[in-house]
TIDOFI-876895 format. One line per 10 residues: number of its first residue (from 1); their letters; for each residue x, y, z of C-alpha. Coordinates in nm, 2 decimals. Layout:
NUM = A = X:Y:Z  ...
% end
This chain:
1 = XXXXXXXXXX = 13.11:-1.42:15.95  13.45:-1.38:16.11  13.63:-1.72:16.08  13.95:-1.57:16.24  13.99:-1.65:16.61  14.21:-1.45:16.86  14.56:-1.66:16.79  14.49:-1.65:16.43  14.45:-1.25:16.49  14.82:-1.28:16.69
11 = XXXXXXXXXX = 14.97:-1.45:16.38  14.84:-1.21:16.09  15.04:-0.95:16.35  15.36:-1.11:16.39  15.41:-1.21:16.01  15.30:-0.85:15.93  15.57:-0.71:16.16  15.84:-0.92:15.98  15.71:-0.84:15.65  15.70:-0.49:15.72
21 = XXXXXXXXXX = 16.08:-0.51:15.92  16.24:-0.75:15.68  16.00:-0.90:15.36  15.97:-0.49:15.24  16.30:-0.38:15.24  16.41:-0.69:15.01  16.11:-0.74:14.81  16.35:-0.53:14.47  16.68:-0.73:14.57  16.41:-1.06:14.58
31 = XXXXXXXXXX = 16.22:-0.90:14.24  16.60:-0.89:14.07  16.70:-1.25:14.11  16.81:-1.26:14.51  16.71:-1.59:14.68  16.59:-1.52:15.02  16.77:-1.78:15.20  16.82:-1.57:15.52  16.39:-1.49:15.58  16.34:-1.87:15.50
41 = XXXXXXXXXX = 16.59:-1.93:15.82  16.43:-1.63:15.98  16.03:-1.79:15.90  16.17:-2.14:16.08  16.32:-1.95:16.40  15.99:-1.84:16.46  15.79:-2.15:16.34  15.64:-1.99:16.10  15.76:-2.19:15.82  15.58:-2.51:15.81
51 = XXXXXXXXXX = 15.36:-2.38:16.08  15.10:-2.68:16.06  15.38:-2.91:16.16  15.41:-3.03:16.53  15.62:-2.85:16.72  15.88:-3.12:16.79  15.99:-3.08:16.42  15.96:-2.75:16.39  15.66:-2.61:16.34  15.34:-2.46:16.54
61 = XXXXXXXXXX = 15.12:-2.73:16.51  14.86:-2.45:16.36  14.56:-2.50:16.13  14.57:-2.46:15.80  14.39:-2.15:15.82  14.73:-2.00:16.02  14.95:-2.14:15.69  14.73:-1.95:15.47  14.71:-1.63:15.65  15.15:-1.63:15.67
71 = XXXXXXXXXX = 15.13:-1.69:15.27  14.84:-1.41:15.21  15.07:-1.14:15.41  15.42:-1.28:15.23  15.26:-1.30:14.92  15.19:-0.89:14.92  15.55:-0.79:14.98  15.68:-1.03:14.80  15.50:-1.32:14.59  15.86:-1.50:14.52
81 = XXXXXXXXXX = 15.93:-1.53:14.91  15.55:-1.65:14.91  15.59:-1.90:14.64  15.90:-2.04:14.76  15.78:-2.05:15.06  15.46:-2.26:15.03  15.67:-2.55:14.83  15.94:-2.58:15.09  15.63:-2.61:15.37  15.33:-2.76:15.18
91 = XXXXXXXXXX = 15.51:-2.97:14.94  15.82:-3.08:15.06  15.82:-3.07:15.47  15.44:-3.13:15.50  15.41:-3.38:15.23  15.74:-3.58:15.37  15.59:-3.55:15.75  15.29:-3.74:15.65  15.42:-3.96:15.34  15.78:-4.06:15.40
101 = XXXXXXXXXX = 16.00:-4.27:15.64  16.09:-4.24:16.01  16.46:-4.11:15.83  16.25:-3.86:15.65  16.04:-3.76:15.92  16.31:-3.71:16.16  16.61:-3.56:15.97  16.51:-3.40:15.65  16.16:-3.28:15.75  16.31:-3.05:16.09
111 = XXXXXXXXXX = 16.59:-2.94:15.86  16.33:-2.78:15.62  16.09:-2.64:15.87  16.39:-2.48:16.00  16.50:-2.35:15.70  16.86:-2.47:15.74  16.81:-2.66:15.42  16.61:-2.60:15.08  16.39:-2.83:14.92  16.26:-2.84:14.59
121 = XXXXXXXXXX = 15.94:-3.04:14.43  16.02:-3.16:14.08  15.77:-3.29:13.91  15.74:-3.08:13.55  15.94:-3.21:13.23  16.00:-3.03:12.92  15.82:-3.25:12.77  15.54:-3.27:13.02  15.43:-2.96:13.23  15.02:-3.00:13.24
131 = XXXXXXXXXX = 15.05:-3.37:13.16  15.30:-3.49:13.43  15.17:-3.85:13.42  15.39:-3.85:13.11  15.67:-3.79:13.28  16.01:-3.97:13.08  16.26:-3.95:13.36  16.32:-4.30:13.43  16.44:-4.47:13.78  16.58:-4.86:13.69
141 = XXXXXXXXXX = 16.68:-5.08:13.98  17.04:-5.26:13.90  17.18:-5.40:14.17  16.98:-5.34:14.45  16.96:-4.95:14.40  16.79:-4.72:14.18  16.95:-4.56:13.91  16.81:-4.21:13.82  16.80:-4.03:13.45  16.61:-3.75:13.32
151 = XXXXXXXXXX = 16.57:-3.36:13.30  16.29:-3.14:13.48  16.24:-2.83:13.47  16.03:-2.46:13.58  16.16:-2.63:13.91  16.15:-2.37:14.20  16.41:-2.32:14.45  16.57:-2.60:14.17  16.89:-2.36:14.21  16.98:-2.36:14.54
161 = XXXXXXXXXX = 16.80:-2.71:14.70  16.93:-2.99:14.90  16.69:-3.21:14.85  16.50:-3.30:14.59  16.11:-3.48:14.63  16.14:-3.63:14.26  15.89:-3.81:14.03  16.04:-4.08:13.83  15.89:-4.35:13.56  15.94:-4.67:13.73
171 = XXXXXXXXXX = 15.73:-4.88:13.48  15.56:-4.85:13.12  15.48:-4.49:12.97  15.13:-4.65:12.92  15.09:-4.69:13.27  15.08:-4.32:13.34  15.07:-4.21:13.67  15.04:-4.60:13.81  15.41:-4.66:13.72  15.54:-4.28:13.87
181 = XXXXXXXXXX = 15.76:-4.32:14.19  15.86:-4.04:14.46  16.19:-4.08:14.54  16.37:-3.78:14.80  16.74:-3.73:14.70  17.01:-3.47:14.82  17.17:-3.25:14.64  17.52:-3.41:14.43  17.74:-3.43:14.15  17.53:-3.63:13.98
191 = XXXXXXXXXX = 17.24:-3.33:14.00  17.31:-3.01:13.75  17.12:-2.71:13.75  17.08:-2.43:13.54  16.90:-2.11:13.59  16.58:-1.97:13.36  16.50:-1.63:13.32  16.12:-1.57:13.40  15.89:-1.26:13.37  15.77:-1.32:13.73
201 = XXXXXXXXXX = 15.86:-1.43:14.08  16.16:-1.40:13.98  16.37:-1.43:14.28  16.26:-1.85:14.29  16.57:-1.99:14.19  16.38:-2.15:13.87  16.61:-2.43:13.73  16.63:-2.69:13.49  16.72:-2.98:13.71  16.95:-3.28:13.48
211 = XXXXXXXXXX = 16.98:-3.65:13.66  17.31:-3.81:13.51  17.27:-4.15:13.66  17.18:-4.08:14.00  17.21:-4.32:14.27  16.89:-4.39:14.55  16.86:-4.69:14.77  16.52:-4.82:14.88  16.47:-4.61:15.18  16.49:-4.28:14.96
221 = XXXXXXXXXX = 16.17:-4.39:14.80  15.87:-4.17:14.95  15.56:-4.41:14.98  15.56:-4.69:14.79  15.74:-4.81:14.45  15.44:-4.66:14.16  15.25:-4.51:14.44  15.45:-4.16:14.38  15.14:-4.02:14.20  14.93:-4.02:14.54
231 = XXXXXXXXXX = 15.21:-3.83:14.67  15.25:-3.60:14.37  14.91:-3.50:14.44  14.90:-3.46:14.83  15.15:-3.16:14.79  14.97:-3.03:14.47  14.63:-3.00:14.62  14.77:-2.83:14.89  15.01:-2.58:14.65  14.67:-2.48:14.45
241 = XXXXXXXXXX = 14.53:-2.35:14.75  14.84:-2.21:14.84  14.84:-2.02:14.46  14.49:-1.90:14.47  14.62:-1.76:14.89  14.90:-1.51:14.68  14.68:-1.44:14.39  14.47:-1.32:14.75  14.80:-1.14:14.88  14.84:-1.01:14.52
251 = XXXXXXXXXX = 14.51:-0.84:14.48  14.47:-0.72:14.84  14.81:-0.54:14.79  14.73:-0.38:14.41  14.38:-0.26:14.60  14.56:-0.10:14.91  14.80:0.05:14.66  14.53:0.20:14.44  14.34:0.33:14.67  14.61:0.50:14.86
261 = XXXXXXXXXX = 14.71:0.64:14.52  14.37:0.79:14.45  14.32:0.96:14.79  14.60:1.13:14.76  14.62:1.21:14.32  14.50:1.54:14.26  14.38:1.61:13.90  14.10:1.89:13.76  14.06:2.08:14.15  13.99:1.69:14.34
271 = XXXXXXXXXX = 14.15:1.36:14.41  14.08:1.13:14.18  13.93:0.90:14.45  13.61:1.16:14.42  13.54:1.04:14.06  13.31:0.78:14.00  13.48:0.59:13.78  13.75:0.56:13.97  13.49:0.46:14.24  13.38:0.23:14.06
281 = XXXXXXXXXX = 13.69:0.03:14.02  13.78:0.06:14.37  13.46:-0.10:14.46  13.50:-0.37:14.22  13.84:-0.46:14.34  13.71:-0.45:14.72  13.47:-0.68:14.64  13.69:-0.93:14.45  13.95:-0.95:14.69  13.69:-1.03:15.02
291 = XXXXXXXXXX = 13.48:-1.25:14.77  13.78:-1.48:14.72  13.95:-1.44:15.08  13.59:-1.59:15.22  13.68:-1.89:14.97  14.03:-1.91:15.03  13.92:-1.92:15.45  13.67:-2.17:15.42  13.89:-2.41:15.18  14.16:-2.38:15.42
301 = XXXXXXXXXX = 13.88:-2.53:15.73  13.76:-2.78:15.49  14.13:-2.93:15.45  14.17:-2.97:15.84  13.82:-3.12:15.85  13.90:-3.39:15.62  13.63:-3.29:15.37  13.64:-3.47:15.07  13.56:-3.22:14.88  13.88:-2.96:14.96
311 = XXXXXXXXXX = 14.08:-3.09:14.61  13.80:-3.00:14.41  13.77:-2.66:14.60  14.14:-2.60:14.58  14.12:-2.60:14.19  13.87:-2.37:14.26  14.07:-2.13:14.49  14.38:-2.16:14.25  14.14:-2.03:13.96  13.99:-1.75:14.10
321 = XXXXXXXXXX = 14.27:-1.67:14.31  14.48:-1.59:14.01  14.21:-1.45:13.78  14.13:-1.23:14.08  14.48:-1.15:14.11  14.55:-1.03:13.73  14.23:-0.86:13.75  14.29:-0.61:14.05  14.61:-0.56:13.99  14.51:-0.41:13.58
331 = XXXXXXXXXX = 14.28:-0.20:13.77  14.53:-0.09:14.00  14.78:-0.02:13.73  14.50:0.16:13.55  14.43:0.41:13.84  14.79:0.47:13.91  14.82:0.52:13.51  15.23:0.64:13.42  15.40:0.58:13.79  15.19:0.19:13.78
341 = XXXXXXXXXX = 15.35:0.12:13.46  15.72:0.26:13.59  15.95:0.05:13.72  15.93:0.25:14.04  15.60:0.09:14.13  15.50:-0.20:14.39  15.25:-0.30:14.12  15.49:-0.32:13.82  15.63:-0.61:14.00  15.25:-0.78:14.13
351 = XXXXXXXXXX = 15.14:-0.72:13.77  15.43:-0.94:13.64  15.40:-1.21:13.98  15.00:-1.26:13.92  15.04:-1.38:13.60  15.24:-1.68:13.70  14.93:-1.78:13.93  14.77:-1.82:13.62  15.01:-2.07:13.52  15.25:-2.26:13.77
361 = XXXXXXXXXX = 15.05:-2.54:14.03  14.85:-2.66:13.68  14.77:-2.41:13.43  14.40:-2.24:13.44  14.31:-2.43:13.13  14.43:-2.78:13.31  14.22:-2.64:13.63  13.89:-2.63:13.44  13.92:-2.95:13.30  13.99:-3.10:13.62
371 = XXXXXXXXXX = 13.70:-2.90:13.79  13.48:-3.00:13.53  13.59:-3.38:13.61  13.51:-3.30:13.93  13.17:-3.15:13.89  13.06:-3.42:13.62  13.10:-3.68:13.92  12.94:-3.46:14.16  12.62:-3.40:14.03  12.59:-3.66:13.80
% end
């Protein structure tokens, strides 16, 4: 069943002609630490950043489908440009559009659909990646503002934000996620980053983010005082399905890769492409990759449809998405043998950016025991 209509078929074009015309050319400088400021600004001119925003704030007012299919396309050239790109949309300007204040909604959220300003989602604490209702940093109200202390960290774009969509403890540690407040603060003195080498996506500005008594007043809170766990979750839901859409871009890029390859490797009189067992991982690749972009389609409908059951499905899509992705892109770097494992090749790079799906947006150990949780209740 084609789910794609003729505007969605428009879109997959026009973000293909920038990846090819811009995306390519960068994806080493990107791969060696270089944060693409200049295609975020380039992604909002064309209202292709938050796309699923209205118009009159700077996006296209597209499904989510059209979100998914501008990650999927980014994510092949360049899974860094991808990643950073579904937190500024999904996370920060979506999440603010439909969670924060009028302020919020009409002066931050345009200025990160645009891509005149970065945003940053920081959630994850040393001490508390998979269990972030433990968070420690603490927010304490003295004298009628809010007084902000802590240290996050594996925060991306962290670097180079301006704002910040933070998660602070605003009551007991053994209230958990009931006492966790979203607050949106700008960058300032009173904010100190540091960079942290990673093994993938590694042109995300990853940071440890320090708060040395930060100031916030009331109307910087997003939502409500200890309701910043519901908001936590709105843009995490939304970033697994964006995870599982470039392990998609991932895989579909290692297979195109591979299969160019081995039309084209000659070795005992034929291309390799002619032996079966090269066959045979081909096909098994192909069949991965259209087996999870059916998924990946039909979670994207079932989040515009209101479907209850799209954040169980998105731990589903960020599982397989990344499992799918590490998977195709072995094989891949199997068929291509000495030039996949060289520093020369496309899939050097994938093979080290699909094994982050497997670990940022929840690890795939956290996924199964919240898709477990999830499946206990449903068919109780």
């Amino acid at each position: 069943m084609n789910v794609l209509s003729e505007e969605h078929k428009l879109t997959i074009k026009a973000i293909r002609e920038f990846v090819d015309q811009y995306v390519r050319p960068k994806a080493r400088s990107i791969d060696k630490g270089e944060y693409p400021r200049q295609l975020l600004r380039q992604l909002g001119k064309m209202n292709l950043l938050a796309s699923t925003l209205p118009q009159d704030v700077g996006g296209a007012g597209a499904d989510t489908l059209t979100h998914i299919l501008i990650v999927e396309e980014l994510a092949r050239a360049s899974p860094s440009l991808a990643t950073i790109m579904e937190v500024q949309s999904s996370m920060l300007a979506e999440n603010l559009y439909h969670n924060g204040n009028k302020v919020h909604r009409e002066e931050v959220v345009p200025k990160l659909a645009s891509g005149e300003a970065v945003g940053a989602f920081t959630l994850s604490e040393p001490c508390c990646g998979s269990d972030a209702a433990a968070i420690v940093t603490r927010a304490e109200k003295r004298g009628g503002e809010w007084v902000i202390n802590g240290t996050k960290t594996w925060i991306t774009s962290g670097l180079y934000a301006d704002y910040f969509l933070l998660f602070a403890r605003t009551g007991s540690l053994e209230a958990r996620h009931k006492a966790i407040t979203a607050f949106l603060l700008r960058r300032s003195n009173c904010i100190e980053t540091t960079p942290i080498e990673v093994m993938g996506v590694r042109g995300t500005g990853t940071a440890e983010v320090k708060l040395n008594d930060c100031r916030a007043g009331d109307d910087d809170v997003v939502g409500e005082v200890n309701g910043g766990w519901k908001i936590a979750m709105w843009g995490i839901n939304m970033g697994r399905l964006n995870v599982g859409t470039i392990g998609l871009g991932i895989a579909e890029e290692a297979f195109y890769e591979a299969y160019s390859y081995a039309k084209k490797r000659v070795a005992f009189g034929k291309t390799i492409a002619e032996f079966q067992v090269i066959q045979h991982y081909l096909a098994e690749m192909y069949a991965r990759v259209e087996m999870l972009r059916s998924f990946i389609y039909s979670t994207a409908k079932m989040k515009d449809s209101g479907d209850p059951n799209f954040p169980l499905y998105a731990q589903v899509a960020k599982l397989m998405g990344s499992r799918t992705a590490v998977d195709v892109v072995r094989l891949a770097v199997q068929i291509q043998g000495g030039y996949g494992y060289s520093k020369d090749s496309h899939l050097e790079m994938l093979y080290r950016d699909a094994k982050a799906t497997e670990i940022y947006e929840g690890a795939n150990e956290i996924i199964l025991n919240t898709i477990y949780k999830f499946m206990r209740e449903k068919i109780a």
